[in-house]
N, C-alpha and C positions, 0 to 999 in steps of 0.2 A: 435489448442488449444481451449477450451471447458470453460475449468476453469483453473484461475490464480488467489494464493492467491497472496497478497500484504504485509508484513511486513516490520518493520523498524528497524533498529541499535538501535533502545531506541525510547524515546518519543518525539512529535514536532520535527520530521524530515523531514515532509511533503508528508506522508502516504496520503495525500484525496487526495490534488492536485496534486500528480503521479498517486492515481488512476482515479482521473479524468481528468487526461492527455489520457491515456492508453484509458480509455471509448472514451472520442471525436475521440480520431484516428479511432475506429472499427466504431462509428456511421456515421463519415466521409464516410467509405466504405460498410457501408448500409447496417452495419449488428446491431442486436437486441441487447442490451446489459442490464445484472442486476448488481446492485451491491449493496451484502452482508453484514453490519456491523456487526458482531455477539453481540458486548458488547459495549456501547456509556456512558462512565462516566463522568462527569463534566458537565452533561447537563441537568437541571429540567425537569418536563415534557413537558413542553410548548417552551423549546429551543432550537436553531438551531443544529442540529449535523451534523455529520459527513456526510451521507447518504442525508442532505438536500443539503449540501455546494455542492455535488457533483451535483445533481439535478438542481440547480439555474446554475450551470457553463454546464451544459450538458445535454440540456432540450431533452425528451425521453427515456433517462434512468429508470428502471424501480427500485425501490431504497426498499431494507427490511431491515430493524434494528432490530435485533431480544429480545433483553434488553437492557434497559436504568436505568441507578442508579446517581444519583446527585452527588455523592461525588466523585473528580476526584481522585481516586484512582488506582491500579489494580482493573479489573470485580470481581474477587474471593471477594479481601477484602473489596471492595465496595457492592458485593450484601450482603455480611454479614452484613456489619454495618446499610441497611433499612431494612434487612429482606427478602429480594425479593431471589425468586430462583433463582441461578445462572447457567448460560451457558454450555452446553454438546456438546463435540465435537462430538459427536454421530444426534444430532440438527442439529446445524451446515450442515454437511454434507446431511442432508437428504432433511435440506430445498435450498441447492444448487441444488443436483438431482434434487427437484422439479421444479424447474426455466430453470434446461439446457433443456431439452424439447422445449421451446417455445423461449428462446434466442440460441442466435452462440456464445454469448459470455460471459458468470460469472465471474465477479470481486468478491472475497471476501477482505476485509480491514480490518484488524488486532487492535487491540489497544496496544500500547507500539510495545516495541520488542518482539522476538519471541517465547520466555518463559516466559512470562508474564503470569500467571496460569488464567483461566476462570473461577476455580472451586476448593473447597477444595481438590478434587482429585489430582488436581497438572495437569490438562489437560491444552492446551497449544492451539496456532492458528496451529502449528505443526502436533499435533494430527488429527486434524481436515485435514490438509492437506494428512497424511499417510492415512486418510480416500479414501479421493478423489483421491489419486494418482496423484495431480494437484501440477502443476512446481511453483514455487517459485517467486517473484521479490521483491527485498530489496531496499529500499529506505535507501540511508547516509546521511551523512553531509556531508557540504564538506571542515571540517577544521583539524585542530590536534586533533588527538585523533580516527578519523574516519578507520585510515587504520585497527587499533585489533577488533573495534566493529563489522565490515563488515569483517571478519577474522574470527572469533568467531562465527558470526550469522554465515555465510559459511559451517563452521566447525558442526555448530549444524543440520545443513542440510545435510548436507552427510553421517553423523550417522545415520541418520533417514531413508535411502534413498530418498533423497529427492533432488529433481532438480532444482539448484539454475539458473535463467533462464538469472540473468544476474543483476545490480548495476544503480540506476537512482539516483543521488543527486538531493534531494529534494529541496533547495533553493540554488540559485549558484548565487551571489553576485556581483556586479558591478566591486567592484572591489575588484577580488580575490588577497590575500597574497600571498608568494612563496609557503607555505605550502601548499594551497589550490588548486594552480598551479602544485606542485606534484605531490599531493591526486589525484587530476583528471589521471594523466600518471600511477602511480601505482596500483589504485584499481583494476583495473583488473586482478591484481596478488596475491590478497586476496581468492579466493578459491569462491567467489560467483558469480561467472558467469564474462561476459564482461559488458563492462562499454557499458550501453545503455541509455543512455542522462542525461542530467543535464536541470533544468528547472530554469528559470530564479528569482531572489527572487522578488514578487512583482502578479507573473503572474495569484493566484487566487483570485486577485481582478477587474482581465478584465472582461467585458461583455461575453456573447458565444461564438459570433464571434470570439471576438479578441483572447479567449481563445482557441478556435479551431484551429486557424493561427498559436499562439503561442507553442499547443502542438504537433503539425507537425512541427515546427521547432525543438525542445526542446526533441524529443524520437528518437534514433537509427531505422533505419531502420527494424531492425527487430521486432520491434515494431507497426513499421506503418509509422514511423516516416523521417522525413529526417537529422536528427544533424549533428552537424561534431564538432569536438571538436575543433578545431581553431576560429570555432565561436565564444567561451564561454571565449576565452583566454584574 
């Protein structure tokens, strides 16, 4: 695997810190890793994004934001409102190419969920992906309401043909509900691949280290990872 994009069930579901879970594991095993923001909204120019958060938590990463607009909105209706030209999944993709060369490993990282438009066009992180022909990982919640969003994002991926690689909730809570307790046994039966770890809520505020310990606990083996889901229970 070459390139993996990263998207999420909606917004604030903890899209950076799965992808910067996912990056420590590869850096762990010595191999090069970049990773992608296409569209960073809600961030002046001078503020921390996406692409930093990852950086500070995964030092070595080599990190490209490719637009940033202030107003946290969707990229499309956020470049509109400064003016700024908006994102092309056609971009996108080319400045991945450009990076797999010299990495083993390209993160790309999504904003919102998966149809979250880029571009008056109605382009998508999707698009971008059909480009690349790079496999998918959805990041959930992990409460009520998460089984149709991770359903639906699923569903939109296999229309596209697109290969959903597999289900990482994003913040997984000390102390999970019943609901939360099921979502974890069920998601795997949503159509977006197997349930490949839950991360703990809290964990991207550890140092490297601890954040490196904690993403080889917290990802599926197929990941890099070691999880097991009775840990989380």
């Amino acid at each position: 695997m070459t390139v993996l994009m990263v998207t999420g069930t909606g917004t604030e579901v903890g899209k950076t810190v799965v992808t910067a879970a996912v990056a420590a594991l590869a850096r762990a095993a010595g191999q090069r890793v970049a990773v992608v923001k296409p569209a960073q909204t809600g961030v002046g120019p001078t503020g921390r994004g996406d692409v930093d958060v990852v950086a500070g938590l995964v030092p070595g990463v080599t990190t490209v934001e490719l637009a940033r607009y202030p107003d946290p909105l969707a990229p499309a209706t956020a470049a509109a409102r400064c003016g700024a030209p908006a994102v092309r999944a056609e971009h996108v993709a080319d400045t991945v190419w450009g990076l797999v060369g010299e990495h083993d490993l390209v993160l790309v990282e999504g904003a919102g969920g998966l149809l979250v438009r880029l571009n008056p066009e109605g382009e998508t992180l999707a698009d971008a992906a059909v480009l690349l022909s790079a496999p998918v990982l959805v990041v959930a919640r992990p409460d009520l309401g998460t089984l149709n969003a991770t359903a639906l994002t699923g569903e939109a991926l296999r229309t596209r043909g697109l290969h959903p690689v597999g289900v990482v909730v994003g913040s997984w809570p000390q102390r999970p509900d019943l609901a939360m307790r099921c979502n974890l046994t069920d998601l795997p039966d949503m159509g977006a691949g197997p349930l490949a770890g839950a991360v703990p809520e809290g964990t991207g505020s550890l140092g490297p280290d601890g954040f490196a310990e904690a993403a080889s606990r917290s990802l599926a083996p197929g990941l890099g990872g070691t999880w097991a889901v009775d840990a989380m229970r």
